[in-house]
SEBAZA-675030 format. One record per atom (N, C-alpha, C): x, y, z. Coordinates in steps of 0.2 Angstrom, whole numbers, plus 5000, padded with zeros to 4 digits. Example, Ala and Ser with C-alpha at 12.3 -4.5 7.8 and 13.67 -1.06 7.14 Angstrom:
BEGIN
506649725039 506249785039 506649845039 506449895035 506849955036 506450005039 
//
This chain:
BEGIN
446054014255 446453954258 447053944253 447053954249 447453944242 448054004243 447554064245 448154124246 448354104251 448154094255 448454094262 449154024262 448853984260 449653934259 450053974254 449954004248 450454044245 450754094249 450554144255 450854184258 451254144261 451154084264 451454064270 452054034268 451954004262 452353984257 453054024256 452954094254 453154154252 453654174256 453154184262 453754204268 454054134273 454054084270 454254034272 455154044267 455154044262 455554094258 455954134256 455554194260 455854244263 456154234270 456054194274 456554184279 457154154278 457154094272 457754044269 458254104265 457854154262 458154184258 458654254263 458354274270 458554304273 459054284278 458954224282 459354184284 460154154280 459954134273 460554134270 461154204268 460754244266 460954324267 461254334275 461054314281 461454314286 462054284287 461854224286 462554184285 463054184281 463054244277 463454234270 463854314274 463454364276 463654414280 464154384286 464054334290 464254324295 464954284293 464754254287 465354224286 466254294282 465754324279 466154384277 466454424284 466254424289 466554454295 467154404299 466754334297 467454314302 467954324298 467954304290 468454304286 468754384288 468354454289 468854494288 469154504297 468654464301 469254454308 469554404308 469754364304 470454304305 470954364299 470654394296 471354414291 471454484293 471254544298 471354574301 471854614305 472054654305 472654644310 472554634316 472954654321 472654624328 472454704330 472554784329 472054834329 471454824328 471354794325 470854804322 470154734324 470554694327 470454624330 469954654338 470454704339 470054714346 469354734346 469154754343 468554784339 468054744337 468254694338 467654624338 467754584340 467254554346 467254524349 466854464349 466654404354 466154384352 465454414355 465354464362 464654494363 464454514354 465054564351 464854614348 464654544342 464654504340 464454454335 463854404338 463954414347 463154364349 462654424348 462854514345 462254564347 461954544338 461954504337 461554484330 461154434331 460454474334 459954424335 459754384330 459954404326 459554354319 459754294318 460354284319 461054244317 460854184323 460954134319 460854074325 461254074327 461154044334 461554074340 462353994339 462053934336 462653894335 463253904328 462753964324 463254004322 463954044325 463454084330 464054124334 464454094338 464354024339 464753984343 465353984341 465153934335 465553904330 466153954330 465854024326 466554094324 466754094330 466454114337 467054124341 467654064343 467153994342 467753944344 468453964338 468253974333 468753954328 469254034330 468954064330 469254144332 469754114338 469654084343 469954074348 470454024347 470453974341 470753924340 471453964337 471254024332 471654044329 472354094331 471754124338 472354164343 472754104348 472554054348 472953974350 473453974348 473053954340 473953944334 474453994333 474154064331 474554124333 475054134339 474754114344 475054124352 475554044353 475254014349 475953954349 476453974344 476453994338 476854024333 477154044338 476954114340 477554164345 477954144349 477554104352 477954054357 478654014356 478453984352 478853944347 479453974344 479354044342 479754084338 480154114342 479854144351 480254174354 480754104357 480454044359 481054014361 481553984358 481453984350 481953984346 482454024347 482354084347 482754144347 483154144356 482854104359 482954114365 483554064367 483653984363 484053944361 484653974357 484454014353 484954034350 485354084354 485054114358 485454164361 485954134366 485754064369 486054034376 486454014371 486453984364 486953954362 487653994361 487454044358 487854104358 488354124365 487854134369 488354154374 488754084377 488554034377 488853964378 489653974374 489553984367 490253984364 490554034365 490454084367 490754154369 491054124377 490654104381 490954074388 491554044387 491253954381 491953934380 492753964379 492554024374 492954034370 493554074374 493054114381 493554144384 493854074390 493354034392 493853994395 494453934392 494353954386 494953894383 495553974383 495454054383 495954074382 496054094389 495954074394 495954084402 496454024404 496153964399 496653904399 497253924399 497353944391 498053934387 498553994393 498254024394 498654074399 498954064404 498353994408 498653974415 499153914412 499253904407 499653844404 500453884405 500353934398 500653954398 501253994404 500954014407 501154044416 501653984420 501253924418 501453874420 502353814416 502353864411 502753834407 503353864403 503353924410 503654014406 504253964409 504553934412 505453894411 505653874404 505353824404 505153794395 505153834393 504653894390 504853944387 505353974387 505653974392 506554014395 506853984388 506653924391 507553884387 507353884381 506953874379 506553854371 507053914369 506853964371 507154044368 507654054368 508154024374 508754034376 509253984370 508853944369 509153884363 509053904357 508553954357 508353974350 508754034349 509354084354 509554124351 510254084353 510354044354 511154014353 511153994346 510753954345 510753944336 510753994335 510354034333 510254104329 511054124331 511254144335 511954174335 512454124333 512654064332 513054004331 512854004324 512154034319 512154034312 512454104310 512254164314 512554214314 513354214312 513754184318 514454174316 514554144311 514254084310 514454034304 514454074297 513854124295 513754144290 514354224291 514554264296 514754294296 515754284295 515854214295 516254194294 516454124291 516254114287 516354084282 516854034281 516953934280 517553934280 518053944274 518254004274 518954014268 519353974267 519753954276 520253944275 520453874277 521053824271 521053744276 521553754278 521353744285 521853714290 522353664292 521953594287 522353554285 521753494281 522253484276 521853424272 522253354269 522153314269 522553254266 521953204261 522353194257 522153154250 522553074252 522253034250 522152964251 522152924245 522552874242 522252834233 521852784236 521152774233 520852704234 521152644231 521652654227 521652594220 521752514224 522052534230 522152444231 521552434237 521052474237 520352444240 519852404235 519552384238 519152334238 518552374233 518052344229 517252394228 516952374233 516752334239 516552344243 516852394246 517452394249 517752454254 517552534251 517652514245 517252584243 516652634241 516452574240 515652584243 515452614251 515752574254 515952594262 516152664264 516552684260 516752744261 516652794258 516052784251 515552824248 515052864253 514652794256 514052814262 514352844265 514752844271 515152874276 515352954276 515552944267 515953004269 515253054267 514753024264 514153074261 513853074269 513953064275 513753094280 514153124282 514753144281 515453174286 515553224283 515153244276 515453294271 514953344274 515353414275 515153484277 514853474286 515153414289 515053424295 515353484299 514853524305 515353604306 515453574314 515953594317 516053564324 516253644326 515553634332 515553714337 516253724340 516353774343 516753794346 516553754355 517153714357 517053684366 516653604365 516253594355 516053534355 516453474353 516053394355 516553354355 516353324348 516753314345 516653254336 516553184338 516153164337 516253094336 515953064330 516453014328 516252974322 515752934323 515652884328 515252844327 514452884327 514652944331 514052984333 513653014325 514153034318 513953064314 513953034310 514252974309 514152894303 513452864305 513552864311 512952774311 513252744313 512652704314 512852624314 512952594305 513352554306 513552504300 513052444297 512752474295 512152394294 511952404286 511652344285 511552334278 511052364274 510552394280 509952444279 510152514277 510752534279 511052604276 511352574271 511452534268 511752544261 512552494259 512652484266 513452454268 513452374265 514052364263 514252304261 514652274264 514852194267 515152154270 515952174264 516252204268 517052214267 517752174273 518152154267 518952134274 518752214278 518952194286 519252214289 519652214295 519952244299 520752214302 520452204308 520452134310 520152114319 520652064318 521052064322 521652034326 522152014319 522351944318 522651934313 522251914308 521751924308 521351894302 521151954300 520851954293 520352004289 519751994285 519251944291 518551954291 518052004286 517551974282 517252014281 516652034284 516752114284 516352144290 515552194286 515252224288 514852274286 515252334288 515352364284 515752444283 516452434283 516552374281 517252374283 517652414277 518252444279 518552514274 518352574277 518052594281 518052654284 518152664289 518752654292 519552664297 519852714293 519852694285 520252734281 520052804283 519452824283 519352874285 519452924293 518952884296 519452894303 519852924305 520552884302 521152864303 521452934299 521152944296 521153034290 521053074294 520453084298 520353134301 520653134308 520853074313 521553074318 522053124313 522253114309 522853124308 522853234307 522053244304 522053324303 521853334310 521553294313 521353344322 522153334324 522653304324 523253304328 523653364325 523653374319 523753444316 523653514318 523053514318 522653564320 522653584327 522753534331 523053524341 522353544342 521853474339 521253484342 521353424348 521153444355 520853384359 520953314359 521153254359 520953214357 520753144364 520253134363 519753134369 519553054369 519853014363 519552934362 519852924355 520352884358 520652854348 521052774351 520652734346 520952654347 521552634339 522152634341 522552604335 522252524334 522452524328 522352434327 522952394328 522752334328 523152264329 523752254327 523652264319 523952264313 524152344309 524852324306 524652384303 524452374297 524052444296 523752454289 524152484283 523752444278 524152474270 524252544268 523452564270 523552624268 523652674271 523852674279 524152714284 524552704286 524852754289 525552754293 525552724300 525752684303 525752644311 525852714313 525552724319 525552784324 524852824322 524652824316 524252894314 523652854312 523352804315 522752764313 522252764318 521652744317 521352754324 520652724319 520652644324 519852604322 519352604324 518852634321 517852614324 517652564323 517352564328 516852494326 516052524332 515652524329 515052554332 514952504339 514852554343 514752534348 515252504354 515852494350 516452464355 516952524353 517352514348 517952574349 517452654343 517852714346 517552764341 518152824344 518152884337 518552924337 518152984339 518353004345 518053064347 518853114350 518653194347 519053224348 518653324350 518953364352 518453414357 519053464352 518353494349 518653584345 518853654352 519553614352 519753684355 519753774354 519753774349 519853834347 519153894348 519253954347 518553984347 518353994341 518353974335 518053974329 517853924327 517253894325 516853844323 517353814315 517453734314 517653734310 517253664305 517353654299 516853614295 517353554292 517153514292 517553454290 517153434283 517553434277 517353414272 517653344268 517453304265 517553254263 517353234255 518053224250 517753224244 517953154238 517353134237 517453064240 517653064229 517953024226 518052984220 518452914220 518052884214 518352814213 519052794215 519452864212 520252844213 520552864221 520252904223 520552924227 519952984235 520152994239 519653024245 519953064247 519953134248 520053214251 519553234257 520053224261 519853264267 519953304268 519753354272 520053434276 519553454282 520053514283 519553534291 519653634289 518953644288 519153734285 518753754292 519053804292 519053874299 519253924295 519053984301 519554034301 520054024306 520854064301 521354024304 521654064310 521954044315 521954064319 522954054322 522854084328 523954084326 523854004332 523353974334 523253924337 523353864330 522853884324 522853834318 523053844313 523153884314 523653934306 524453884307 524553824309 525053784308 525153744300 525853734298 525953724293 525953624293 525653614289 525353524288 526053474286 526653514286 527353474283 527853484290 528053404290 528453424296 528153434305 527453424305 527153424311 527153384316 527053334313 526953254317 527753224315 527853204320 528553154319 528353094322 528453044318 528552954321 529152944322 529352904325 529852854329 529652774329 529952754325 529752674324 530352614327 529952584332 530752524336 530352464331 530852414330 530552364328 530652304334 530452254335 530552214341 530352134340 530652104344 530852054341 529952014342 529951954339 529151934338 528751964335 529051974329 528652034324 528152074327 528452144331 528252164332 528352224331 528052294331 528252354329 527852414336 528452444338 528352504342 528452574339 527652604338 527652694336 527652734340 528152794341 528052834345 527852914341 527252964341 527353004338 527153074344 527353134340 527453184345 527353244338 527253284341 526953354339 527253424339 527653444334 527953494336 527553564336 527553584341 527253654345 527853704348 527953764343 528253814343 529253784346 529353754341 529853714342 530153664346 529653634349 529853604357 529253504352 529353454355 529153414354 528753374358 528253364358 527553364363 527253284360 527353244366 527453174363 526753174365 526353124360 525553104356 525453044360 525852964358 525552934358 526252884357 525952824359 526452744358 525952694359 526152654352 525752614351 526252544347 525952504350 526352424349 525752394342 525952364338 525652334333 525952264330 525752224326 525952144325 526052164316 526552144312 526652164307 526352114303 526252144296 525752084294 526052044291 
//
């Protein structure tokens, strides 16, 4: 009896002992079918894992759910992985679309804008030829210049004629273009720099912003009439002035009166302006032509009547190849 429970014991035992020896094998199999390649995957199944009748059968359950869990997660991976690459791909071609439809755009823009483009270029080779001239002729030559003493102006007034003339110096006037003064000065205001100066309005001499820069003006009247440029807009004043001659003077005032006169000639010419404490030099360089190539002494004549009511009548005229070619007549109130 004794031996008989010891046997039963034994192989009671040997069952635990052969069972866990299954299950350590079995476990060794799924490990080498989950790490496997997938050749080699084919190869095992679950029949071929239920043909181990010794193996509980909740054992073979179990590997094949996990086996199958794992071709899950591998089969989501790739899924995953191919519709990334799949987003990536649409994106791609989305910016390549765009890229061709913004140059399909600029195209139809352009097509639509080839006038504009005309002129753009047709403006762009007038400059380019109008710097061509300018640079391929140079001005060498003065045409005509006149010097001016500041000594009995005012430092306001000279200050006036400081700003002015640093915007009138090295101005070039095209060939067929019109000058205008008030157009290349500005306006007179206390934001450009200008100080409340006398200036000539009827009988009185008010202090004005910019007043003193008639003098200048009144400077370059006198070299356009030289020159037998155009003269297109010139206002004399009221009064006459100290420092110019009656007939040869011509007043701005922004907005109301201005000097404008039109470069007849075909050669582009530069008006230069050179401004010091004692005194102001103007001129007008070109090249000189048998139109401008006239001599600066002896060209302008005035005629002065005096008339009763303190009054003064200037008549001047221009001598053109001997013959005298009457300018201008102006009445003025003597100071």
């Amino acid at each position: 009896m004794v031996k008989t429970s010891i046997n039963a014991h034994a192989s009671k035992g040997a069952l635990k002992y052969g069972a866990l020896k299954a299950v350590l094998r079995l476990r060794r199999r799924q490990c080498d079918f989950l790490h496997a390649p997938s050749s080699s995957k084919r190869k095992v199944s679950n029949e071929h894992i239920r043909g181990y009748h010794r193996y509980p059968q909740h054992l073979a359950d179990e590997s094949s759910k996990r086996a199958r869990s794992y071709r899950l997660v591998c089969d989501g991976e790739r899924k995953s992985e191919s519709k990334t690459h799949c987003q990536t791909g649409m994106q791609q071609s989305a910016t390549r679309q765009s890229l061709w439809q913004s140059i399909a755009y600029a195209l139809r823009r352009f097509s639509k804008s080839r006038t504009l483009v005309s002129s753009f270029l047709a403006l762009l080779l007038t400059s380019l030829m109008f710097a061509g001239s300018v640079l391929s002729e140079p001005f060498t030559d003065v045409l005509a210049q006149k010097t001016v003493s500041l000594r009995p102006l005012s430092r306001a007034q000279k200050n006036n004629l400081q700003i002015a003339a640093a915007r009138l110096d090295g101005y070039v006037i095209r060939p067929g273009e019109t000058f205008s003064f008030n157009g290349v000065v500005g306006p007179r205001s206390g934001n450009r720099g200008y100080w409340p100066a006398p200036s000539y309005l009827g009988s009185e001499s008010p202090p004005t912003l910019g007043g003193g820069v008639c003098l200048l003006s009144s400077c370059i009247y006198q070299l356009a009439l030289e020159t037998r440029q155009q003269i297109i807009e010139r206002i004399p004043h009221l009064r006459t002035v100290r420092t110019i001659p009656p007939g040869l003077d011509a007043t701005v005032w922004y907005g109301q009166a201005d000097l404008r006169f039109k470069n007849t000639s075909d050669k582009p010419i530069q008006l230069t302006v050179t401004y010091e404490p004692s005194e102001i030099r103007i001129a007008l360089k070109g090249k000189a032509t048998a139109k401008t190539n006239v001599s600066a002494q002896n060209v302008l004549k005035r005629f002065e009547l005096r008339r009763a009511g303190n009054q003064l009548l200037v008549e001047v005229f221009r001598n053109e190849d001997g013959k005298d070619i009457f300018i201008s007549r102006d009445l003025y109130r003597l100071r």
